[in-house]
N, C-alpha and C positions, 0 to 999 in steps of 0.2 A: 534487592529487586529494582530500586532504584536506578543503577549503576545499568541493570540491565537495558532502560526503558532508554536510558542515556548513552549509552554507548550499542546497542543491537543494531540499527540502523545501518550506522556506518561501518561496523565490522562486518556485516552481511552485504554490503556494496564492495567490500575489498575484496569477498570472496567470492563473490559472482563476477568480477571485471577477473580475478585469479582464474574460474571454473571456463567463463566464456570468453575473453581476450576482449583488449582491443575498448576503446571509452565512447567512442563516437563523437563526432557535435553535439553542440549546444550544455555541453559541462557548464558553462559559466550561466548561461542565462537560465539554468535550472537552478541554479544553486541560489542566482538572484530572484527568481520565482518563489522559490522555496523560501529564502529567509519575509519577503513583504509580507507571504501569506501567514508565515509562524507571528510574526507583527503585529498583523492583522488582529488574530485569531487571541492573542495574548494579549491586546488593550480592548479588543471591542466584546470578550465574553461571549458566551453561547449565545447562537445569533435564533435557536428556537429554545422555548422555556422547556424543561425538561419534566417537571410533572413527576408524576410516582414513576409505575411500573407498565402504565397503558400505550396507548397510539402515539402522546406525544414524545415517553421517551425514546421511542424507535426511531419518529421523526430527528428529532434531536439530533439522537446518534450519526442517524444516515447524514445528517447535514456537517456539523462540527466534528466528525471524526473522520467521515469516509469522503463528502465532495469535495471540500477545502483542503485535505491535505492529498487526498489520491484523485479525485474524479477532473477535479479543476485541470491540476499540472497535466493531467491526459488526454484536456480539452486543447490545451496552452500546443503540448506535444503536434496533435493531430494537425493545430492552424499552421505551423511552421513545418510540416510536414507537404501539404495542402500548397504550400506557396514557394515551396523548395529552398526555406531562406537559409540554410547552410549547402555549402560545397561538397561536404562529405556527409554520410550517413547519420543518420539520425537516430540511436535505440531507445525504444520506448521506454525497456524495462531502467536502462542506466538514467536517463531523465526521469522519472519517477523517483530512483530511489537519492538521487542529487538533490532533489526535490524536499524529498522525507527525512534530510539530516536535520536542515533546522528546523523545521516541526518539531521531531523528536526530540533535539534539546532543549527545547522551549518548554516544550510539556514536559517534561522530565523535571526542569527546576519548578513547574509548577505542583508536582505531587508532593503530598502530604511526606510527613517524617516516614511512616510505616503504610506506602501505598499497599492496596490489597495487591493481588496475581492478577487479577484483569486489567486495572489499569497499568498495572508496569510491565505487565509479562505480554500478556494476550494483547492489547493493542499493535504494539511497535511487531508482533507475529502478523498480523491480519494485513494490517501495513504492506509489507514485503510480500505476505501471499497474496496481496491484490498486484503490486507494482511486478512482481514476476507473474502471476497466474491471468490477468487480463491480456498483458501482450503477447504471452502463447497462445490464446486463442485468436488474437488479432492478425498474428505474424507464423506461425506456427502451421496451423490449420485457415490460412485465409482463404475464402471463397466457399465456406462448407458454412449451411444456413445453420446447422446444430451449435456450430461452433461460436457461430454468432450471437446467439440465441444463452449460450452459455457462459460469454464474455460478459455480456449484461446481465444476467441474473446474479454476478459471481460477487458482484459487490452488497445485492441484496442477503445473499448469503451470511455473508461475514456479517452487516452489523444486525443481521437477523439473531446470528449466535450469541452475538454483543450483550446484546437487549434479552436473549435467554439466560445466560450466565449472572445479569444484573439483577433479575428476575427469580432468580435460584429455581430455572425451570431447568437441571443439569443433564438430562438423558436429551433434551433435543441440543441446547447448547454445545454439546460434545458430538453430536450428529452433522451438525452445519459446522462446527467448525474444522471437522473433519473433511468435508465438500469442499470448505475454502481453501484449506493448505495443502488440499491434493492436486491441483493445477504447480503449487511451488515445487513440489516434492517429483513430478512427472517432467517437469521441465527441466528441474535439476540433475534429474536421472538420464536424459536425453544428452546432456550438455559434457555430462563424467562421460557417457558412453563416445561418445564422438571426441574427447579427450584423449579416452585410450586409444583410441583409430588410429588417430594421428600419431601417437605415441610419446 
């Protein structure tokens, strides 16, 4: 499981640059974005105390697992978007997940000998279903208020499931998490089909 949490990342950016072509800008200053905040995030410890099973571990979660490695670089994304500072196109979902390599390895040497399934499995999953499933509704369906509406709740989603699973409350955790990898799995399925089109 290990092996997973440390390599899913990147073998899931090869195959979405394979399914959807093409890398866009800002490769480099994601990947430099991405290594400060793995850095970060790996000398300065969870920046909220994590507590048992209540309010604060949710808090927690949503901050050291979901803004720092996803919500930030999408903030990072939109300002250089915003101010046009590359020449060619900008993909949101490829700078996220440039983004989330070195996170991913970072945390990865940090899990225990024998991590459980959430932390090696289910995270670096949530991960990628945020980094493809936010900028489908951003880019996908833009200008539709549901859609918007459904971009932002989608990260509540995931570490909502987080924090159920951690909770061993399994029939809602398997419910949101199903919410959350359903934007990946729809967007992927768009991406194959317009694949074939083309041929």
């Amino acid at each position: 499981m290990t092996l997973f949490s440390f390599a899913w990342v990147f073998v899931f950016y090869l195959f979405w640059r394979a399914v959807v072509g093409g890398g866009g800008s800002g490769g480099v200053w994601a990947l430099v974005f991405g290594l400060i905040i793995a850095l970060f995030q790996r000398f300065a410890g969870p920046l909220v105390y994590p507590g048992g099973f209540g309010f604060l571990r949710w808090v927690s979660s949503f901050v050291d697992l979901i803004v720092f490695p996803v919500l930030l670089p999408l903030g990072i994304c939109f300002i250089f978007m915003l101010f046009n500072t590359f020449s060619g196109s900008l993909n949101i979902t490829n700078f996220l997940l440039i983004c989330l390599i070195p996170c991913s390895l970072f945390r990865a040497l940090n899990l225990e000998s024998y991590p459980s399934a959430l932390e090696a499995v289910f995270v670096p999953l949530l991960w990628t279903a945020l980094a493809v499933g936010i900028p489908f509704f951003v880019q996908e369906l833009y200008g539709s208020v549901p859609a918007a509406g459904a971009g932002v709740l989608l990260p509540f989603l995931g570490v909502t499931s987080y924090w159920a699973f951690f909770g061993q409350r399994f029939f809602l955790g398997y419910a949101l998490a199903a919410l959350s990898l359903l934007p990946m799995f729809s967007t992927m399925t768009i991406h194959f089909i317009k694949m074939e089109k083309r041929g």
